[in-house]
C-alpha positions in Angstrom: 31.8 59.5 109.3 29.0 61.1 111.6 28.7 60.2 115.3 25.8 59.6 116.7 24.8 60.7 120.1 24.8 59.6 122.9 27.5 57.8 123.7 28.8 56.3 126.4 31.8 55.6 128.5 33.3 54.6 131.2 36.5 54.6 133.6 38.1 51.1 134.2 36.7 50.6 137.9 33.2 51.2 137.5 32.7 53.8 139.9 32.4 56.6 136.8 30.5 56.4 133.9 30.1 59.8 131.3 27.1 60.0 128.9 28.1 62.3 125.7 25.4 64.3 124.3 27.4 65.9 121.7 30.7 67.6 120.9 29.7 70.3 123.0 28.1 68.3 126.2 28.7 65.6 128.7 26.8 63.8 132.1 28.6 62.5 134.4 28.0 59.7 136.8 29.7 59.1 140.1 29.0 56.3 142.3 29.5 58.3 146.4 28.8 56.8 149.5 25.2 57.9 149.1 24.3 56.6 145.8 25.0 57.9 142.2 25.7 61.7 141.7 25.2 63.0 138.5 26.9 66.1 136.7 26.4 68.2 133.5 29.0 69.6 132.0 28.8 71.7 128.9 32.2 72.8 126.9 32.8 76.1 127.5 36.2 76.2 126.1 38.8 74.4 123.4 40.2 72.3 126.3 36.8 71.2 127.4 35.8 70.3 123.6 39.2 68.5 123.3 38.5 66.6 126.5 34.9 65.6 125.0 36.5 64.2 121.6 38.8 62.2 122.9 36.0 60.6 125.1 34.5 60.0 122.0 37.8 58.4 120.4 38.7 56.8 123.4 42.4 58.3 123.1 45.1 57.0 125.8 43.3 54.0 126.9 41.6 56.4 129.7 37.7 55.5 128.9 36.5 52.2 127.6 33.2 51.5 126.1 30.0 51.9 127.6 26.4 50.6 127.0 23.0 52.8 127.4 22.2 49.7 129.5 25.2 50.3 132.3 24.7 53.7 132.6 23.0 54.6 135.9 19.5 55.6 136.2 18.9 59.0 138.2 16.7 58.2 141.2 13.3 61.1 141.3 13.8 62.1 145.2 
């Protein structure tokens, strides 16, 4: 089965949401005390790829399912 990118996901309490661009590449989104603060993290190593796939799978119950629609919208400052 091919997956298609993105996807999304989030952490149980809302305050983290993670936008997967493909096996290799994930955003991050943090809600801080000053807004949303967003991250890019590209896999630079097994672990990180491992990480990435079971975002995708959504192993251990640790991310649920996200919709473009949640996911937070970068402010232009």
């Amino acid at each position: 089965m091919k997956i298609e990118y993105p996807q999304y996901r989030k952490y149980g309490n809302g305050l983290v949401y993670f936008k997967i661009l493909s096996p290799t590449v994930f955003e991050e989104a943090r809600k801080t005390s000053r807004g949303w603060e967003f991250e890019l993290h590209p896999a630079k190593v097994h672990p990180d790829r491992v990480l990435i796939s079971d975002m995708v799978d959504m192993r251990d119950g640790y991310w649920l399912p996200a919709t473009e629609d949640e996911y937070p919208v970068k402010e232009e400052r």
